[in-house]
N, C-alpha and C positions, 0 to 999 in steps of 0.2 A: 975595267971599272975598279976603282982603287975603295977600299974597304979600311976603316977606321978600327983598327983594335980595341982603341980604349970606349969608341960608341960602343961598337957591338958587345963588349963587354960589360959594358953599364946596361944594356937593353936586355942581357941572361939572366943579372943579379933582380933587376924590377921582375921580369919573367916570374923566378923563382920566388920572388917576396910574394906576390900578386899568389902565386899558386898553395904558395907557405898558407895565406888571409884567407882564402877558398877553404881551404883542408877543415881550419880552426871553426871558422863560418859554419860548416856544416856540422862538426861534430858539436860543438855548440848547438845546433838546433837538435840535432838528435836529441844530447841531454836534454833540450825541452821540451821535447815532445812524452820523454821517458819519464822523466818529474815532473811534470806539468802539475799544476793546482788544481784541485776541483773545487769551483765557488762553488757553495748553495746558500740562498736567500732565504729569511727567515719571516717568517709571518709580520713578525712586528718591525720588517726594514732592515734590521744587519745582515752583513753575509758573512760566511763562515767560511775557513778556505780548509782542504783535508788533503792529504795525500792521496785519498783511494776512496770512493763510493761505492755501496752494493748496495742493493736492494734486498734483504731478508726480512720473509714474514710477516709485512706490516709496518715495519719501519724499517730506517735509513740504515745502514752502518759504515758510520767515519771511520777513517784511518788518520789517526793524529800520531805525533812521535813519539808522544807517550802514551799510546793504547787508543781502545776504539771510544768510542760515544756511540748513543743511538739517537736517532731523532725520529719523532711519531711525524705522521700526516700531519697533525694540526700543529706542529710548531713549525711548516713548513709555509713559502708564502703560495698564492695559488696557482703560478705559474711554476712553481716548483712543483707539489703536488701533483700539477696534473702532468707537469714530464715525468716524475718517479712513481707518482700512484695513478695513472691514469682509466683506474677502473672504478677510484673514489670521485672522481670530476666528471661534472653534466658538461655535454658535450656541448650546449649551449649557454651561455653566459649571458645571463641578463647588462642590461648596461647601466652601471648607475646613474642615479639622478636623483640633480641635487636634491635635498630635503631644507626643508624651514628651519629654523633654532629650534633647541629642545623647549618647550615648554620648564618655567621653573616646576621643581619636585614637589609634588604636594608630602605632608605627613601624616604618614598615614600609622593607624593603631598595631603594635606588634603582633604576627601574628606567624605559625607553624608552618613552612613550607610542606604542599606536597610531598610523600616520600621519593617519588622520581625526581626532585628537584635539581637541577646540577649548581654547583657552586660555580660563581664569577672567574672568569679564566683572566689573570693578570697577565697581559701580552707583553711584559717587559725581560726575553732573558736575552744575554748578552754573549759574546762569546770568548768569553772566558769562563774557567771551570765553574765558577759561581755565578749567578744570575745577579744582573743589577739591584740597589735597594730598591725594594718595594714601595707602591706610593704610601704613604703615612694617613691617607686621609682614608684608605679602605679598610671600612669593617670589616670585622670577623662577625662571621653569620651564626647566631645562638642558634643550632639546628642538632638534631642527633646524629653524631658521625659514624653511626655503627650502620644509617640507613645508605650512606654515600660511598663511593668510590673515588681516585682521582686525588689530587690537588685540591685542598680548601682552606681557608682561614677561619679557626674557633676558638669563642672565648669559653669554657669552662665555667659553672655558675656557682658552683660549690669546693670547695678545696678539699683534699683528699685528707684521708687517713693514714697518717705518718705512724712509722711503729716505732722507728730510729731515729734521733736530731743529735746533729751536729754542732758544736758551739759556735764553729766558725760558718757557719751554714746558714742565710737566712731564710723561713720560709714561710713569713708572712706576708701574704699578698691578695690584693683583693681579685678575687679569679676573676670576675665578671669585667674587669678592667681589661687585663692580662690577654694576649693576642699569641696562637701558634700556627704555624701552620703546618699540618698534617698530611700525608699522601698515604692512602690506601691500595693498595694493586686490585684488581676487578675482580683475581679469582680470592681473594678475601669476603667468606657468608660467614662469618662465626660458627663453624659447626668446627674446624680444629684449629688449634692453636698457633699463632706465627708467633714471628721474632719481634723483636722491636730495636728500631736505631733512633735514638736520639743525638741531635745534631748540634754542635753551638758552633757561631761563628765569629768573626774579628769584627762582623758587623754588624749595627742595630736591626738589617732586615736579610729575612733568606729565605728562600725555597728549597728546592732539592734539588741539590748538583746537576749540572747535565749527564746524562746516562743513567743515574742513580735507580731512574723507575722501572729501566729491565730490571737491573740487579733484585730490586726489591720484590717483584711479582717472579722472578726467577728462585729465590730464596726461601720463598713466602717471609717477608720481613715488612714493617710499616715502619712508617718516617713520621719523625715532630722534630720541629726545630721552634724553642722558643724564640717571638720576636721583641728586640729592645733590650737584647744582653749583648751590646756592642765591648771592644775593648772598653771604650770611656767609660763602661758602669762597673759598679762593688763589684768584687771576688764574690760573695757572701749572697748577691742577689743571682750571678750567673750563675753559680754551681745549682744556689736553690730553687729556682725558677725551670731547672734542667730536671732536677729532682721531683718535684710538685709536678710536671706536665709528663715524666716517666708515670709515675703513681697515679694519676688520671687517667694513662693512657689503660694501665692494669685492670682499673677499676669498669672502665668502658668499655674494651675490647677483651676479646680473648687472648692471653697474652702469655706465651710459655715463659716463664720465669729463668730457665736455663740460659734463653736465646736475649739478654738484653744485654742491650750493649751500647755505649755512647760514644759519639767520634765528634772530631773538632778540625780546625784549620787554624795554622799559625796560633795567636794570642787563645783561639778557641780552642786550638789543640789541646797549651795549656790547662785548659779548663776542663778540657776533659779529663784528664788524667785526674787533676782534682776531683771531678765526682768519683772516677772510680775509687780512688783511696779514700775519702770522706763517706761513700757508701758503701762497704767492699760486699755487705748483704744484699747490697741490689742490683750489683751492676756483675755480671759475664763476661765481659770483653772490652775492650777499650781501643780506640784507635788514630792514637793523635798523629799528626801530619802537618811537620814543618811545625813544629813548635810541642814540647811536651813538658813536665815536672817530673820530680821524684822528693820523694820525703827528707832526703838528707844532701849535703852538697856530697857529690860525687870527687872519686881521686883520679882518676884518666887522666884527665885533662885538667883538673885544678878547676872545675866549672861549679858555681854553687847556683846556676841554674835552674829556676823552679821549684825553692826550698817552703816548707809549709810544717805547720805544727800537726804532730802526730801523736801515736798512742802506738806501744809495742802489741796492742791486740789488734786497731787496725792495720797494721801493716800486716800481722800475720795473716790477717783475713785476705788479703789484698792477694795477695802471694801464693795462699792455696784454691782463690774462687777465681780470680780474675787471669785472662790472658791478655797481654798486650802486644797488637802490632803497631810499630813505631815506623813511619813513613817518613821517607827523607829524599829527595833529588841530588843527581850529580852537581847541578849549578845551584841548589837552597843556601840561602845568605845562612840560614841557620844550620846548616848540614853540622857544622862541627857541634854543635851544644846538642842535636840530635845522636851525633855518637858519643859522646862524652855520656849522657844519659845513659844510653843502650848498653855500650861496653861499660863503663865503670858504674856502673845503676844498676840497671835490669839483670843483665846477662850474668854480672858480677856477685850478688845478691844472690841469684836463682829463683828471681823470676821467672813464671810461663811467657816467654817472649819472645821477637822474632824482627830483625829488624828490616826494613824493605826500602831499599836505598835505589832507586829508579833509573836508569842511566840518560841523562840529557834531557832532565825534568826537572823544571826552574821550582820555584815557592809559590804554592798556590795549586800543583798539579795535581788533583787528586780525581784521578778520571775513574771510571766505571771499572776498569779493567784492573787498576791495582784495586779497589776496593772491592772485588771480587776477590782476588787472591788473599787479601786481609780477612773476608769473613771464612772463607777456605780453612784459613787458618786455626779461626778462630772457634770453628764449628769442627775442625779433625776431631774424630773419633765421636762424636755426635751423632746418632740417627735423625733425619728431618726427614720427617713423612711429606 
């Protein structure tokens, strides 16, 4: 039997390709079984994808690349639920059916909700760090927030008692208009003192960050973030509208005056920074991310970034009351003007500061977990009972 050299020799090299494609094939699945995504489905229809799920305590905890998240039961949908909380799900499930139109809304006389009342749960968050806008058409419930807990939107009926104003600062506003929304943690009774964060965003509507409300019941801290101080509005009305729902919150709650402190996003960043220097008596801490100011243009970098009219008394106030952590990502379009600030600003000056530059954390990243290590920060050497 006479044998082909040059066949058999093209039928080893296939062989070997064929055996090469097998190798790659499998170590390719390996890696996906090793990184594999974990969806979870969200109450109101998105899915969320994570590196890594656990179950601790009550709720979820994501593994994102840039730190964890938590998710509760109820931001979950209910087939998620009942796979991760399944001691919270009846084992029987009614079957829906259908319902009639709602009846139109009759109007009725205003009147005090029960003190158990719970506030309207907006099923809109997204999966991104920030929660979609809110719809525009939902009131804020005129009710006393010292009797609630949770997530709620309130209009305030009376404007506070300013002891400080600012010239660039507006702070006339008709409160009973004016919309925030506020998050309380459970173990919050008024008998001692928390923190408080207030929140401005690049957007006219916001809730609180994903994760934010461990951090906040783990800190004893409470959240307001005015709504309708988008970038498109005055400098003058965002800082003061930030200011006016701080002083409100003092006024209504019990509120350690050491612990307050204002944080922002991108354009919000900015703004916060502004309250801290426009108020440097009121404000503790400051925490802008991905976007901040300083009073004078900086020399680092040649960046006149964030320049505002000052007073060499605010500034020294700013300097010996206030600490600032400055958040930045390895990929943030604005990382350079975030260091440009930090080093030729802050650091340079001798500022209380700290800069926290995230590694493979785009613009916008500002998860539970660095905003942990930011109040960390910004509470060293503070006792919190």
């Amino acid at each position: 039997m006479r044998i082909d050299n040059q066949k058999l020799k093209t039928v080893r090299v296939k062989g070997a390709l064929q055996g090469m494609l097998m190798t790659v094939l499998f170590v390719f699945m390996l890696e996906s079984v090793s990184f594999a995504e974990v969806s979870v489905k969200l109450s109101n229809g998105n899915t969320m994808k994570f590196q890594a799920v656990l179950v601790k305590t009550g709720r979820l905890e994501c593994q994102l690349p840039e730190g964890l998240i938590y998710l509760t039961p109820d931001q979950l949908s209910p087939q998620e639920k009942a796979r991760y909380f399944p001691e919270l799900s009846s084992t029987t499930q009614p079957v829906a059916k259908p319902q009639p139109p709602a009846p139109a809304p009759v109007s009725m006389p205003a009147s005090n909700p029960p003190e158990k009342a719970k506030p309207t749960q907006i099923n809109n968050p997204d999966p991104s760090p920030y929660r979609s806008p809110l719809l525009e058409g939902t009131p804020a419930k005129a009710v006393a927030p010292i009797k609630q807990s949770g997530g709620f939107f309130y209009s305030f009926s009376q404007p506070p008692k300013i002891h400080r104003t600012n010239p660039d600062v507006d702070y006339s506003f008709q409160m009973e208009k004016e919309k925030f929304y506020i998050y309380v943690p459970k173990n919050y009774d008024g008998t001692k003192p928390f923190g408080l964060v207030a929140f401005i965003n690049s957007r006219d509507a916001v809730e609180i960050p994903w994760g934010w409300d461990a951090v906040m019941g783990e800190r004893n801290l409470i959240f307001i973030a005015a709504q309708n101080v988008g970038d498109q509005d005055a400098e003058g009305r965002r800082v003061g509208l930030t200011v006016v729902g701080i002083l409100k919150m003092m006024e209504d709650y019990k509120i350690d005056p050491a612990r307050v402190y204002v944080a922002g996003h991108s354009e919000g960043g900015r703004m916060a920074a502004r309250v801290a220097f426009q108020h440097p008596e009121l404000i503790r801490g400051c925490i802008p991310c991905s976007g901040a100011e300083f009073y004078k243009a900086v020399k680092w970098g040649g960046s006149g970034y964030g320049v505002f009219s000052h007073s060499p008394d605010m500034v020294g106030a700013a300097k010996r009351n206030i600490r600032f952590a400055l958040i930045t990502g390895e990929t943030d379009i604005h990382r350079d003007e975030i260091l440009d600030l930090y080093y030729g600003g802050f650091a340079k000056d001798g500022f209380q500061a700290k800069l926290f530059d995230v590694p493979n954390s785009p613009q916008g990243t500002f998860s539970a977990n660095v905003l942990g290590h930011a109040i960390e920060f910004l509470e060293s050497g503070k006792k919190i009972e």
